[in-house]
MARTORDO-178361 format. One record per residue (C-alpha): residue number from 1; residue in one letter; x, y, z. Coordinates in nm, 4 decimals. Layout:
# MARTORDO-178361
PT     n   res          u          v          w
PT   NUM     A          X          Y          Z
...
END
This chain:
# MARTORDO-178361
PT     n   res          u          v          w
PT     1     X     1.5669    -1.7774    -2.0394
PT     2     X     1.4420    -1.5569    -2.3334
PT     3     X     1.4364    -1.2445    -2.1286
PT     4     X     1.8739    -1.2162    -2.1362
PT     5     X     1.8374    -0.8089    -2.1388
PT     6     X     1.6807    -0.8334    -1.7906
PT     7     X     1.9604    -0.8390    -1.5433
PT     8     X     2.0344    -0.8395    -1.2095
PT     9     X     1.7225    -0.7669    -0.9510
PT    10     X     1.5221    -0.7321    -1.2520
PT    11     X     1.5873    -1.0735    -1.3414
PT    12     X     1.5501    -1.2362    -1.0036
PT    13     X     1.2527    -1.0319    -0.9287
PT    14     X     1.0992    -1.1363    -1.2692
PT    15     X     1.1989    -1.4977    -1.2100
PT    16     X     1.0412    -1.5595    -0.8438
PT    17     X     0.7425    -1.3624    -0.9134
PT    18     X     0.6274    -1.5632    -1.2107
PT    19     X     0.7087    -1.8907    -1.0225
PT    20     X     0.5062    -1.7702    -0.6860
PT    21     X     0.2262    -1.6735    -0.8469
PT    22     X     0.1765    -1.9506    -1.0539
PT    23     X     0.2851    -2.2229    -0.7552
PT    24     X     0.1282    -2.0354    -0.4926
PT    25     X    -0.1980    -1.9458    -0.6930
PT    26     X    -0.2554    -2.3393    -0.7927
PT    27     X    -0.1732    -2.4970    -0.4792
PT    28     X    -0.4374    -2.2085    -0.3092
PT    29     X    -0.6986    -2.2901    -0.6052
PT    30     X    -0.6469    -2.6857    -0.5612
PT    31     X    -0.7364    -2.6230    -0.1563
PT    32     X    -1.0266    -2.4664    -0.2129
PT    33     X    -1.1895    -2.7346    -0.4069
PT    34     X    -1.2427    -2.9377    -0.1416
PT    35     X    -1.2955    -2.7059     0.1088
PT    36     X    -1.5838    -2.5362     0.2333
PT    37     X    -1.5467    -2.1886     0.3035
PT    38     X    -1.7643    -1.8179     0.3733
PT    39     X    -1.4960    -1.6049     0.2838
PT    40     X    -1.1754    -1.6127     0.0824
PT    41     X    -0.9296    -1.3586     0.1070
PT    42     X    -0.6964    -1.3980    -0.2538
PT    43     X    -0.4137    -1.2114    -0.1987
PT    44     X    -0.1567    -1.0917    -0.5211
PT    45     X     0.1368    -0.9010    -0.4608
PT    46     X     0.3379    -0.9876    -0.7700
PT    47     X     0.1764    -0.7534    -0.9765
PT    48     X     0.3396    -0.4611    -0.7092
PT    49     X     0.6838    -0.6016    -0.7298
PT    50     X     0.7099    -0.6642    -1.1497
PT    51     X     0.5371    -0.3070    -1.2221
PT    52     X     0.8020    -0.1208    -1.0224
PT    53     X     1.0214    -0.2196    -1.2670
PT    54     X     0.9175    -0.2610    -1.5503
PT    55     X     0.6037     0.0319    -1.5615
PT    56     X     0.7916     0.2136    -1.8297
PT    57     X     0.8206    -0.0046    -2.0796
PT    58     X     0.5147    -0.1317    -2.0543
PT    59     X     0.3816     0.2040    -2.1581
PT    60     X     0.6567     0.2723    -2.3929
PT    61     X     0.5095    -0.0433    -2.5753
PT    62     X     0.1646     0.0691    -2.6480
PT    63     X     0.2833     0.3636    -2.8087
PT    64     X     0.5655     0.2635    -3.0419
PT    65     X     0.3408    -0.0358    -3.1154
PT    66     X     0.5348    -0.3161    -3.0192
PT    67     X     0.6079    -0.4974    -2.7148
PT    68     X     0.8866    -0.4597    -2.5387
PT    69     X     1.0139    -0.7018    -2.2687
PT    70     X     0.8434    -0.5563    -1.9887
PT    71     X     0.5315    -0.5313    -2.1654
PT    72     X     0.5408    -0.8875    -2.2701
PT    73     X     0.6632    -0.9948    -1.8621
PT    74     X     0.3314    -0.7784    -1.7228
PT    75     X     0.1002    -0.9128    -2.0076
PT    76     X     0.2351    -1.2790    -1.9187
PT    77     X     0.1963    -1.1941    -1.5271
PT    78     X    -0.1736    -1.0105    -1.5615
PT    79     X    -0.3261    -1.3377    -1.7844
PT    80     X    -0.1889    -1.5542    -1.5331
PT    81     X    -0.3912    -1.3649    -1.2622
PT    82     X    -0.6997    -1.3427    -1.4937
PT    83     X    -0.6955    -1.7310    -1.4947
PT    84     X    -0.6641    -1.7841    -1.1435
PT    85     X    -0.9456    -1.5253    -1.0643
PT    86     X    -1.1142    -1.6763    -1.3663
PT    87     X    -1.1067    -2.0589    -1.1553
PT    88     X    -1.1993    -1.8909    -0.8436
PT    89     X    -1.5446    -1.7232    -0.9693
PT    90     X    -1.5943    -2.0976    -1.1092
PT    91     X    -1.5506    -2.2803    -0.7790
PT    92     X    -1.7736    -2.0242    -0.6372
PT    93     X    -2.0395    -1.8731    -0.8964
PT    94     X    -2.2436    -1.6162    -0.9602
PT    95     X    -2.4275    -1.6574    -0.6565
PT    96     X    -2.1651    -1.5361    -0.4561
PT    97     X    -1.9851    -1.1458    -0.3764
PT    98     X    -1.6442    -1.0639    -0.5531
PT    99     X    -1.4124    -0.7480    -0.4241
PT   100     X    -1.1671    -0.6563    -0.6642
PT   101     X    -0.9324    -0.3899    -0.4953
PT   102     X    -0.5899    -0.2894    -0.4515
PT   103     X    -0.4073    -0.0740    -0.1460
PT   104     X    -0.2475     0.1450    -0.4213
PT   105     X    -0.1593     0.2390    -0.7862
PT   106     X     0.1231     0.2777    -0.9778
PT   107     X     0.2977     0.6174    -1.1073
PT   108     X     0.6378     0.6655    -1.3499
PT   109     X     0.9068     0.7894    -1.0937
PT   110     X     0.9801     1.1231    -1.1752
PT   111     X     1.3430     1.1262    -1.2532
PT   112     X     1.4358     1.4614    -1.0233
PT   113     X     1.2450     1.2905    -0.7317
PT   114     X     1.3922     1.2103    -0.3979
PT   115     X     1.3304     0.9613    -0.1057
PT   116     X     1.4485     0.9712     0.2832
PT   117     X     1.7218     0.7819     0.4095
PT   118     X     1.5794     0.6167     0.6482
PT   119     X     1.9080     0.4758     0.8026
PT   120     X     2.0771     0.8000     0.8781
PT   121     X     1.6880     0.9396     1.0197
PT   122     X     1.7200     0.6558     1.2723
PT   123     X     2.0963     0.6471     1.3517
PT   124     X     1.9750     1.0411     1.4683
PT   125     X     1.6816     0.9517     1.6702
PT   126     X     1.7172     0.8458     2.0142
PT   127     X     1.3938     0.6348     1.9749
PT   128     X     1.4843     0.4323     1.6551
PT   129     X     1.4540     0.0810     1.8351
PT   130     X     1.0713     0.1678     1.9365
PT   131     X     0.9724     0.2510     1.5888
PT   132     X     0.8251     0.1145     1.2420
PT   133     X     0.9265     0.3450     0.9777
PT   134     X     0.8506     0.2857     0.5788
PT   135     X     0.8634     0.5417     0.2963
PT   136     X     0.6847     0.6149    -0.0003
PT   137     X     0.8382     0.8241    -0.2967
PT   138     X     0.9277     1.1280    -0.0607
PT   139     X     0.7198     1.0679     0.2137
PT   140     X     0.7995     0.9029     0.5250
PT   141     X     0.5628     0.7317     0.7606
PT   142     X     0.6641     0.6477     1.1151
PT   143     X     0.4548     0.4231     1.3797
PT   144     X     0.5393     0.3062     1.7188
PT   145     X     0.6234    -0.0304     1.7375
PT   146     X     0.3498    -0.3037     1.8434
PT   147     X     0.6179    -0.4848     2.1223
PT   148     X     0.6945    -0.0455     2.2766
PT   149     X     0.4572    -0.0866     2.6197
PT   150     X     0.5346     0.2640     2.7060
PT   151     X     0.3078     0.5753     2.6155
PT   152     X     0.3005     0.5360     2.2034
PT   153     X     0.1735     0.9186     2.2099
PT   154     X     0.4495     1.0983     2.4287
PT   155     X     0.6993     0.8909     2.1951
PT   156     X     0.5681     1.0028     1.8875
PT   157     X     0.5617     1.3444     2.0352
PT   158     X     0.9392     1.3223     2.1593
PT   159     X     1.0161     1.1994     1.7774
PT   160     X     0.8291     1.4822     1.6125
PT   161     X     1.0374     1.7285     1.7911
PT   162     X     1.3407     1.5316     1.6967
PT   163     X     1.2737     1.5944     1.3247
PT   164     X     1.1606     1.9398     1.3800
PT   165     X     1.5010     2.0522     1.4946
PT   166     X     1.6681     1.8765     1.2002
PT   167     X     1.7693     2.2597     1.0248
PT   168     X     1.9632     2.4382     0.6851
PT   169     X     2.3019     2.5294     0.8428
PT   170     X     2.2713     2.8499     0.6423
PT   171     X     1.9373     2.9686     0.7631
PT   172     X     1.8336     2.7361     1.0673
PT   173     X     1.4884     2.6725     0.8775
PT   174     X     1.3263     2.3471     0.9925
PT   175     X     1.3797     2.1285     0.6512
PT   176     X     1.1095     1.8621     0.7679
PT   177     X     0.7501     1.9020     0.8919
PT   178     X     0.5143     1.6573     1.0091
PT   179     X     0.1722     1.5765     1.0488
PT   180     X    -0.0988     1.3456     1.2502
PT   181     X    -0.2211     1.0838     1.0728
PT   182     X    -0.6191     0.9633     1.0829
PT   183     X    -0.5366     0.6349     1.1165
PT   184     X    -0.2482     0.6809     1.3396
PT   185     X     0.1273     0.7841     1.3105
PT   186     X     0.2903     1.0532     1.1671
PT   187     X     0.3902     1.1540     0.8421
PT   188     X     0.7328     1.3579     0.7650
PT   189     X     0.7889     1.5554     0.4726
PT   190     X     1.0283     1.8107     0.3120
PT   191     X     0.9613     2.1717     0.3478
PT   192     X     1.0777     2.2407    -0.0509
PT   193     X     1.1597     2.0795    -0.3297
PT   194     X     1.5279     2.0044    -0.3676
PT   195     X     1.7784     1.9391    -0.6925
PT   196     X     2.0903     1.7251    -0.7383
PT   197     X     2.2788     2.0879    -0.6746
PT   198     X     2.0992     2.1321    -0.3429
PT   199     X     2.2501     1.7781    -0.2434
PT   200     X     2.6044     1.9048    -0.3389
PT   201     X     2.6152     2.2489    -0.1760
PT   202     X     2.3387     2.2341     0.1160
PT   203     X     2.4036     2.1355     0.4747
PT   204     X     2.1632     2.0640     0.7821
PT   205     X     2.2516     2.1406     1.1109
PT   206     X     2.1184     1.8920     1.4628
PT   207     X     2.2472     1.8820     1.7817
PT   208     X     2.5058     2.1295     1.6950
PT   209     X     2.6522     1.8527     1.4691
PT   210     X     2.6458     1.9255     1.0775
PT   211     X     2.5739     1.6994     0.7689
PT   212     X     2.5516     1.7390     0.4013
PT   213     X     2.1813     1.7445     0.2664
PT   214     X     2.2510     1.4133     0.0478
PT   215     X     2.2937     1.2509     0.3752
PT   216     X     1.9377     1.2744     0.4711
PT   217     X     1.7984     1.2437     0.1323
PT   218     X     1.8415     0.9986    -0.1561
PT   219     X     1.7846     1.0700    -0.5132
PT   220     X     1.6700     0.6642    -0.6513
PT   221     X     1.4680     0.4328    -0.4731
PT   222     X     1.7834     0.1355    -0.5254
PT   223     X     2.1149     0.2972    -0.5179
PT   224     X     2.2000     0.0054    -0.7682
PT   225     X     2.3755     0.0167    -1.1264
PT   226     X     2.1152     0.1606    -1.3410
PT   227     X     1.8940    -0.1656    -1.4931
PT   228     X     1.8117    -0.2379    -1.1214
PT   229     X     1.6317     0.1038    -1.0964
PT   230     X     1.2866     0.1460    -1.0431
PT   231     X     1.0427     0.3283    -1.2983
PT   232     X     0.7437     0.3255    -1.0762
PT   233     X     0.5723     0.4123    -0.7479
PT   234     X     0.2467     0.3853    -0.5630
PT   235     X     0.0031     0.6007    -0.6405
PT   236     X    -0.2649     0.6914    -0.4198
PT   237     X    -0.5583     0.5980    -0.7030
PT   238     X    -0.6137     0.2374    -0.6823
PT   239     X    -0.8539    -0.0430    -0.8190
PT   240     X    -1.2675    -0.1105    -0.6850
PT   241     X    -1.4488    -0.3652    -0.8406
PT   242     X    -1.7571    -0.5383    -0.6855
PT   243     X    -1.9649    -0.7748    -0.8493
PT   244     X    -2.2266    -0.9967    -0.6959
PT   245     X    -2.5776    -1.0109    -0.5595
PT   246     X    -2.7504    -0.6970    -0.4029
PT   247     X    -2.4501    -0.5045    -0.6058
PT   248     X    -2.5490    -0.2338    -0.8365
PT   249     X    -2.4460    -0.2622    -1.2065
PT   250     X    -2.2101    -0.0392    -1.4131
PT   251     X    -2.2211     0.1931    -1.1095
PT   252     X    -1.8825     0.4111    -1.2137
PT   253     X    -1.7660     0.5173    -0.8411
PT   254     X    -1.4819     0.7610    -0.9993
PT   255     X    -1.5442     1.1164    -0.8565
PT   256     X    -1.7885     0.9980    -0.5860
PT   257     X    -1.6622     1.0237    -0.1771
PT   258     X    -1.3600     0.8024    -0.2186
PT   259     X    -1.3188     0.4559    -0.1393
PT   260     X    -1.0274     0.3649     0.1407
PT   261     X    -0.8870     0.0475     0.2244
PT   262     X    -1.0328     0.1140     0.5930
PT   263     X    -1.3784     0.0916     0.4074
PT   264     X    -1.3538    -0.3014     0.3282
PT   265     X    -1.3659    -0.4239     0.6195
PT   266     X    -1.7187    -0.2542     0.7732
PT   267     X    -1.8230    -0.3513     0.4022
PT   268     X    -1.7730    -0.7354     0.4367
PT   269     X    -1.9192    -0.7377     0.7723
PT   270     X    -2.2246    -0.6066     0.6226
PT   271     X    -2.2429    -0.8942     0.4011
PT   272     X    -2.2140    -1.1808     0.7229
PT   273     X    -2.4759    -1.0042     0.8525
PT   274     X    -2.1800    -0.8685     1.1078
PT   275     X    -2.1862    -0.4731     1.2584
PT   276     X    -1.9156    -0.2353     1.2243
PT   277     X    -1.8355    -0.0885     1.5276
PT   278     X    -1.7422     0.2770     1.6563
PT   279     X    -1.3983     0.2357     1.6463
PT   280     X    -1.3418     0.1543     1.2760
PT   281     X    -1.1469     0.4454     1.0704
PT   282     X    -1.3288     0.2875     0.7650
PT   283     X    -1.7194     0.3056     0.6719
PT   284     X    -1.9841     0.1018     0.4804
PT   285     X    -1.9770     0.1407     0.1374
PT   286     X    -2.3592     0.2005     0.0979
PT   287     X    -2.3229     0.3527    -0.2418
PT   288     X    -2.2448     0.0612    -0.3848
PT   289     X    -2.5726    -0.1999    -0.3089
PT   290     X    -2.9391    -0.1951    -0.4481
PT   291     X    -3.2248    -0.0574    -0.2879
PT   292     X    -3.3296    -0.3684    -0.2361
PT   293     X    -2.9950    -0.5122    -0.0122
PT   294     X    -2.9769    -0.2245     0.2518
PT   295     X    -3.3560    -0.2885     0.3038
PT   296     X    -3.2743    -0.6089     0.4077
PT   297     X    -2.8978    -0.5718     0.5221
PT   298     X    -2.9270    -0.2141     0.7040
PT   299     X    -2.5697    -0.1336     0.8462
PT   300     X    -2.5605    -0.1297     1.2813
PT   301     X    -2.2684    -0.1128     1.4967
PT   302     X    -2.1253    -0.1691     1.7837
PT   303     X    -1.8610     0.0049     2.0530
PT   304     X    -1.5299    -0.2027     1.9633
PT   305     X    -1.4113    -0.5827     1.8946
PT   306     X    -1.1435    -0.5634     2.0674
PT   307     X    -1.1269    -0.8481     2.3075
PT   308     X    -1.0756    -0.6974     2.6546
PT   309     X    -1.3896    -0.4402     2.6128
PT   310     X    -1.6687    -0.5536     2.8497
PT   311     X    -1.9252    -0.4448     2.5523
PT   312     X    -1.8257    -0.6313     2.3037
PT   313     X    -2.1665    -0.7455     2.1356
PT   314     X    -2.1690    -1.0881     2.0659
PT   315     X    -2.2910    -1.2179     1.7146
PT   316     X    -2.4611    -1.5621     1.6795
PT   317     X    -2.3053    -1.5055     1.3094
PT   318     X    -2.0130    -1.7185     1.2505
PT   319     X    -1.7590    -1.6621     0.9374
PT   320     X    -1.5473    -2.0064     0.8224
END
């Protein structure tokens, strides 16, 4: 009620973030103290939502001094977080692993940037209804669809050559290119860098029908009234942190190999005493255990756990 300058999707974003963290967070907390579990999976995405908004003035605080509202709304959000991590360590101790991580940072937006339009991409394609698309700042990643039972390759092929023929009316230059994926899918990105003139005056050609450029391309991430804007996007650099037995201390992994979100999962297999298995885009994160742990914990795998290969090692080890 104290925050009246944050309006609109700010507000409402603000206002069910705060509650869902704290609701969510104690009802998860109060379930775990009488339960007896392996492995807890704590999951926070409030942080994500509040930061796109208010990542500016959050920054803008620490160097005029004082806090603005956002800075105050993220300092609020983060020590309610630090509490509930705070109880979770104390249900569980010191004799147990903690994994700190995120699937992303945060960035300001730059203010000439640009994202797809993802409706008009689809209303083009012929394939729309057999494919997951999402975009990031001016990238856009595409997927087949779990429930498509056709061949997910020849589709993604057929789509690629869709966006290839997308071309400038006044030069019949490809404007998009895409590329393969390592963990599957394609991404699709612009061929230059464009300006709010280059929205007015360009034009892109497909299927002999034409289109202005700002059809295809967006210059905001919410094409709202200006306080509903968003100052931030992911960033590729993210947050590690691993603490726990047979874990090295003040190991500083910045500018070693990098660390991937594929890379948790062969990493907390390790720890059940579970392989990885040939399949996995991800690898163990060796770097990060004693001497000592990998003597006794030395990474194996195995060909795949998916369900309907006749291989599949079984494990006497059983996760709760």
């Amino acid at each position: 009620r104290n925050l009246g300058i944050v309006k609109s999707i700010k507000r409402r974003s603000l206002t069910r973030s705060m509650l869902k963290r704290q609701i969510f967070g104690k009802v998860f907390l109060h379930k775990l103290e009488s339960s007896q579990t392996d492995f807890v999976c704590f999951y926070i995405a409030e942080s994500d939502h509040l930061q796109h908004f208010f990542w500016d003035e959050f920054f803008d605080s620490l160097k005029i001094g004082r806090k603005a509202v956002g800075a105050t709304v993220l300092c609020k959000l983060f020590s309610i977080i630090d509490d509930q991590i705070g109880h979770l360590i104390s249900l569980y101790g010191n004799h147990s692993r903690y994994l700190v991580l995120s699937d992303h940072g945060m960035k300001s937006v730059n203010k000439n940037s640009y994202s797809f339009n993802t409706k008009f991409i689809l209303e083009l394609s012929q394939y729309s209804n057999f494919l997951d698309i999402w975009k990031e700042g001016n990238l856009l990643y595409v997927n087949v669809d779990e429930s498509y039972v056709g061949d997910s390759e020849r589709l993604l092929e057929n789509f690629c050559r869709e966006v290839s023929s997308i071309k400038y009316s006044h030069n019949n230059n490809p404007v998009l290119s895409v590329r393969r994926n390592t963990i599957g899918g394609i991404t699709v990105f612009t061929n230059s860098k464009f300006s709010i003139e280059d929205m007015k005056n360009l034009e892109i050609i497909k299927d002999d029908s034409s289109y202005p450029l700002s059809e295809l391309l967006i210059f905001s991430l919410f094409e709202k009234d200006f306080e509903d804007k968003a100052t931030a996007v992911h960033s590729s650099e993210g947050v590690f942190i691993a603490q726990g037995p047979g874990i090295k201390s003040n190991l500083d992994l910045r500018g070693e190999q990098a660390i991937k979100d594929v890379d948790i999962v062969p990493t907390v297999l390790n720890m059940f005493g579970l392989p990885s298995a040939n399949d996995f885009d991800g690898r163990f994160l060796k770097e990060i255990f004693t001497e000592e742990y990998l003597k006794k914990n030395s990474p194996s795998k195995i060909p795949t756990y998916e369900k309907n290969d006749k291989k599949l090692a079984k494990s006497k080890t059983s996760v709760k």
